[in-house]
N, C-alpha and C positions, 0 to 999 in steps of 0.2 A: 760253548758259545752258541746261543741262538740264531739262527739264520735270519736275513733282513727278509723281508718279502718288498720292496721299496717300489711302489707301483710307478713314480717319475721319475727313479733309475732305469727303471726296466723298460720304459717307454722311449727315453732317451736314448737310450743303448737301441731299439731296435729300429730306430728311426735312423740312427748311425750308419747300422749296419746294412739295413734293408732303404732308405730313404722314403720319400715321402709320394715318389711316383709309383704306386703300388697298387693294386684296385683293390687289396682286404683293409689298407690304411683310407682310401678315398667311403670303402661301403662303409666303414663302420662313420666315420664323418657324416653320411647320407643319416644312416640310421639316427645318429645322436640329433639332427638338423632336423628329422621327419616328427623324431621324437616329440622336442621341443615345442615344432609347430604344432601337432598333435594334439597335445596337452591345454598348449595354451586353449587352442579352441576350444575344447571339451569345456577347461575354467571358463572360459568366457561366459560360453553357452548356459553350462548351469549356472554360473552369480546371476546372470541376465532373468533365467527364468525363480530363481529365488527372490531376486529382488523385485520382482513385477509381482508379488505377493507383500503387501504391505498390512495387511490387516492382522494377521499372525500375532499370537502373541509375544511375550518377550524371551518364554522359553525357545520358540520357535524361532524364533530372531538370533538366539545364542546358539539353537544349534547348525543356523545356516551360516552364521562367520566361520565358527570351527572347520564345516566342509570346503568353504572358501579357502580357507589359509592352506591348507595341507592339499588341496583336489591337484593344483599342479605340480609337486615333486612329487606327490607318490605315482601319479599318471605319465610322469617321465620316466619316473623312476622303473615303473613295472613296464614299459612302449620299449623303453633301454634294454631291459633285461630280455623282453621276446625277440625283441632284435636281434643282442646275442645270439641265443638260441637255436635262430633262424640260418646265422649264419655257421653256425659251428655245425649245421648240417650238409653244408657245401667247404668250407675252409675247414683248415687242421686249427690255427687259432698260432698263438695267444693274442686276445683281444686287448690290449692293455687303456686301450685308449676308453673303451666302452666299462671297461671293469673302476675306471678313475670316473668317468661319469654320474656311475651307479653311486657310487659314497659318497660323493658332493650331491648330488640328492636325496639321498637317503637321510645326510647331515641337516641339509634346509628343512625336508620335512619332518626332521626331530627336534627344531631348535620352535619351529611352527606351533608343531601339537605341543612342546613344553609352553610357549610362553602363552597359549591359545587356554590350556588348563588351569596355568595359574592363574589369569587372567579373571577364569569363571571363576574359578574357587575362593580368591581371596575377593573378587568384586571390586577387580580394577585398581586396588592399592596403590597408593602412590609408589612403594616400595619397589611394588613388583615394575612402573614402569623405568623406574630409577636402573633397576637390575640388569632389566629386559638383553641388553646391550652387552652387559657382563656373562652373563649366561649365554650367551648366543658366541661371546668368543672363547669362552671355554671348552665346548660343544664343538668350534670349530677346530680349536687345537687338539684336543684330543683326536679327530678325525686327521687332520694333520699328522699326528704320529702315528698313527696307522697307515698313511699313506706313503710314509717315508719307513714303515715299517720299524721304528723305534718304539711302538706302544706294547708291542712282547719283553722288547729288556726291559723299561720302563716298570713293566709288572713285576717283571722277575728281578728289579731292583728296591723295588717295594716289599715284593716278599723274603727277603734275605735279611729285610732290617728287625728282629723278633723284639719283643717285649716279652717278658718272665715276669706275670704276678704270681709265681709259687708256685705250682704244679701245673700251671694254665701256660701254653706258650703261644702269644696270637703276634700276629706281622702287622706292619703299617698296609700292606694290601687288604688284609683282613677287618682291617677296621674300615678303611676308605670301603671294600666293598657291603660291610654291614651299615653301614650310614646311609649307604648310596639304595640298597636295600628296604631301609627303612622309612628314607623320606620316600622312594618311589610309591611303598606298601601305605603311608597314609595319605599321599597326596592323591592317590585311587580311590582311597576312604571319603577323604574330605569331600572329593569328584561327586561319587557319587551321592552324599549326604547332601550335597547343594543340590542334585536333579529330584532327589526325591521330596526336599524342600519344596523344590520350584512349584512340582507337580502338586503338592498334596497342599500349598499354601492359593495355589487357586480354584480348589476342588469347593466352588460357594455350596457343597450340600452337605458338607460337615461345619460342624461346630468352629469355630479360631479357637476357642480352648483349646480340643481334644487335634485340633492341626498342629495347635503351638506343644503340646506333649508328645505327640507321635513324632513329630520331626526333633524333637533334642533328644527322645528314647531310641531314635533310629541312630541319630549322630553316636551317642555313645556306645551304642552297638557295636556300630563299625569300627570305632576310634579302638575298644577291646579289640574286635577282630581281625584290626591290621595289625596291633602290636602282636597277637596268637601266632600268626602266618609269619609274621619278621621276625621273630624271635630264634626259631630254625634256618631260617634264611640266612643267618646271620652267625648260627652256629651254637645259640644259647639253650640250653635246657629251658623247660617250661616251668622245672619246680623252682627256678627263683621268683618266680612269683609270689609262692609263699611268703618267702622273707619279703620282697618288696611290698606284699600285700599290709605283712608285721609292722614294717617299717609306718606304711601310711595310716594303722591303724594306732602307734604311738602320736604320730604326728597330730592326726585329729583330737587325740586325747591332748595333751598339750596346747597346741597353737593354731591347728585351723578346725579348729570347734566354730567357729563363727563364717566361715566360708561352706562350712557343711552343714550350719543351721542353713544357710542363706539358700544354698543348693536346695534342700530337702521342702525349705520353705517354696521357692521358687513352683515343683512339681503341685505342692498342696495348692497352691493358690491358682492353677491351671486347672487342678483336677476337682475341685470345688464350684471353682466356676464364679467365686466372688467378686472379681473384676478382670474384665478383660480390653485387648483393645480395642480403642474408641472411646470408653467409658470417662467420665466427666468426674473428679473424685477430688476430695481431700484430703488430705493426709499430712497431720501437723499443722503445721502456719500454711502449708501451700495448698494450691488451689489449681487444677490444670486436666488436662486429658493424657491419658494414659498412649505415648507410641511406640514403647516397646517393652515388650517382656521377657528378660535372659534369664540365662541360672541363678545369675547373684543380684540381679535388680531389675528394677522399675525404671523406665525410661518416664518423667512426667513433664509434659509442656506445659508452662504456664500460658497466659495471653499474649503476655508483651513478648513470646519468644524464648526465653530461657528455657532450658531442658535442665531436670534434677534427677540425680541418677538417686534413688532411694531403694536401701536395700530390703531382699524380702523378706526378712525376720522383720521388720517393721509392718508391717501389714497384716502378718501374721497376729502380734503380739501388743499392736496399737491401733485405736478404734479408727475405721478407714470408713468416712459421707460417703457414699457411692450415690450421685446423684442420676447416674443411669440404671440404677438395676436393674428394677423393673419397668419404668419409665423414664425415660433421659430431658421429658419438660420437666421445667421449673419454675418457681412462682417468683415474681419480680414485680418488686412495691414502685413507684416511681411520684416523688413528692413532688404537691403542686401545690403553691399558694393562692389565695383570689381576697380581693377584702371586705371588708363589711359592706353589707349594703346589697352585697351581689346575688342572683339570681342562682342558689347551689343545683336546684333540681336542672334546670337546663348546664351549668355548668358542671356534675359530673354524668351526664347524658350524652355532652361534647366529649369530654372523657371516652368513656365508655366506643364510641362511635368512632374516635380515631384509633383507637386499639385494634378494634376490628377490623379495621381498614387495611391494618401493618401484614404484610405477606409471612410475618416469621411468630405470629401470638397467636396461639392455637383458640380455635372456634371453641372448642370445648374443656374445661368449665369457661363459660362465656366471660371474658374481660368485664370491668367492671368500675366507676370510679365511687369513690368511699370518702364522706366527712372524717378528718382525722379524730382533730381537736380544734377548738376556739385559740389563737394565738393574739400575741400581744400587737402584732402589726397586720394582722389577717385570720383568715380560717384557712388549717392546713388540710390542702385532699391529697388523696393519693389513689395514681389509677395501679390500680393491681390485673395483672395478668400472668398466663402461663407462657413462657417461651419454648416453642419446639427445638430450638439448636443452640442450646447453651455452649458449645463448642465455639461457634462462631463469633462468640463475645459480644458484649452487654453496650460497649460504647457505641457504636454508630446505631445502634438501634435507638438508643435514648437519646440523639441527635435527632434523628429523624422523627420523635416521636415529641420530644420539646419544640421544634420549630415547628409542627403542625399545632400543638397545642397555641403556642405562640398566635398564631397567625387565626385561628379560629374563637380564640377568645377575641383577640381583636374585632372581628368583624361581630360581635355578639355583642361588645360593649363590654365585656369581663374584663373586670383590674384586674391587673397583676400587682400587689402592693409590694413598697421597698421599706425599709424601716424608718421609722420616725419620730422625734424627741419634740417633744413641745417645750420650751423654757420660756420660763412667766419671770419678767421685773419689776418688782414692786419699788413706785417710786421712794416710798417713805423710806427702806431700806435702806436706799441711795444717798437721802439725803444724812439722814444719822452716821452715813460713813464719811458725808464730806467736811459736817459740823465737829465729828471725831478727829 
């Protein structure tokens, strides 16, 4: 039979015994009260002076919530323990009261740092705050059993229940602790694959290619090297990797041939350097800017808002406009009618003159307006120019650029013509249809 160690029995019981007018029952009170007050200040103080830093970036920003959430249980928690200490150099002890302290802090600031890291890692998931809540009374209850001293049978009734696959004999404790094991070892991984993101995606004196391949060659790195670490942790030999490895290289032969094209496309299309983000492109019937790049696709915005997740063997394997390669202007015809009779050299000179005027039609090659053709209700021009930010879309420019046109052919005397049918009645017609 395991002994209880039951820290609210043993508290109870000596409060029974000894009561509650006692000066080792009053100091440790003192201490837990000095504790607390302690700490809080200390939290105060630093959030105060973190947050009187507002220009920081956003990594700096994430790393001062983290210090915030956990700065006062772990500074209770270590003020409690020197307490102790302090006092088990003047009293014989048992402290029981200060020993219940220490794990109700120790629990707030494990339940802190866990929801603090998932927080980072997943980037605020709806999931995780759905959880947040769940986790935290899980974390609490097991701290609970240890404090009641049932979290020793508890194990030792989990390790009694075996599982037999054949020569292998593993416990229900042995799984719960390889799990437990294993999410720890990549949730560490993930941790830190998101800091090194953070860092090396605002480092502006590399490349965003070679940012966007270093950060998913680091992820995978990691993502290998915690399953490496968890796999012992947990009790597994390393040579089932082999077979696991067998296994995933049937798999690929078969059925994810096209998630390992896509993968494999994904890195070529970073390390080429053929489109990256920002880039203005089409591909197929769409037309959009490229805002993100994973392992298996293409994030593409169109104008109106729509995002098309387009995979990278597409890219790879199908011809892709990159209208930013080398230069992200673009040429943009804009139809103007005017009618006969009209003054062309002054009216595409009007032309020409509002384009230059527009903050967004690049000075060079100089805007220009151009005779189409002779048309049936007019002569069609058309002013041509280069757009610097084809990203920002083509409609409110050509508002802006029709109602100046608008308004200065007006003042110039330039028709704008509409269409127009002349029909002739011959009388004699008329009447052969009435004498009919």
């Amino acid at each position: 039979m395991i002994e209880r160690n039951n820290l609210i029995t043993a508290l109870v019981a000596d409060l029974n015994q000894h009561g509650v007018m006692r000066h080792d029952f009053w100091l440790q009170l003192l201490v837990i009260g000095l504790a607390l007050l302690i700490a809080a200040f200390i939290s105060r103080r630093v959030s105060r002076r973190m947050g009187a830093s507002d220009g920081h970036s956003t990594g700096m920003r994430i790393g001062r919530e983290g210090v915030q959430r956990v700065w006062f249980p772990l500074n209770a928690f270590l003020l409690v323990t020197l307490g102790e200490w302090v006092l088990k150099l003047w009293l014989a002890g048992p402290f029981q009261l200060l020993e219940l302290a220490n794990v109700l802090m120790m629990a707030m600031a494990n339940i802190r740092i866990l929801v603090y890291v998932l927080r980072h890692v997943f980037n605020g998931a709806a999931w995780v705050l759905r959880w947040e809540k769940r986790m935290a009374a899980a974390i609490w209850a097991i701290y609970a059993l240890h404090i009641m001293g049932v979290l020793a049978e508890f194990q030792a009734f989990l390790g009694g229940i075996q599982i037999n696959a054949g020569k292998i004999h593993i416990s229900l404790l042995d799984i719960g602790q390889g799990l437990l094991s294993v999410a720890l070892t990549m949730l560490v991984a993930m941790w830190i694959g998101r800091e090194i993101e953070r860092r090396l995606m605002s480092a502006d004196m590399m490349d965003m290619n070679v940012r966007v391949v270093t950060v998913k060659v680091m992820r995978s790195l990691l993502v290998v090297l915690a399953v490496i670490i968890a796999l012992p942790l947990v009790g597994i030999d390393l040579t089932v990797l082999s077979v696991f490895g067998g296994a995933i290289g049937i798999g690929l032969g078969f059925g994810l041939q096209k998630i390992a094209s896509n993968y494999v496309s994904g890195f070529i299309i970073l390390l080429d350097r053929s489109v990256k983000l920002g880039d203005m492109v089409q591909i197929d019937n769409r037309t959009g800017i490229i805002k993100g790049l994973t392992s298996r696709y293409v994030v593409l915005r169109s104008a109106d808002g729509t995002e098309a997740l387009i995979p990278n063997e597409t890219l790879v394997t199908s011809t892709v406009v990159n209208q930013s390669y080398s230069d992200k202007s673009i040429w943009v015809g804009l139809p103007v009618q005017v009618a006969y009779g009209s003054d062309l050299e002054k009216a595409t000179q009007l032309l020409a003159e509002i384009a230059k005027a527009h903050p967004r039609v690049c000075d060079t090659p100089a805007p220009g307006g151009f005779v189409a053709a002779f048309a049936d209700s007019g002569i069609n021009l058309t002013l041509g120019f280069f757009l610097k930010d084809p990203e920002n879309g083509q409609l409110a420019l050509k508002h802006d650029l029709n109602m100046a046109i608008w308004k200065a052919f007006s003042e110039h005397g330039i028709e704008i013509p509409y269409p127009r049918r002349d029909v002739y009645v011959h009388q004699a017609d008329a009447r052969q249809g009435e004498s009919a």
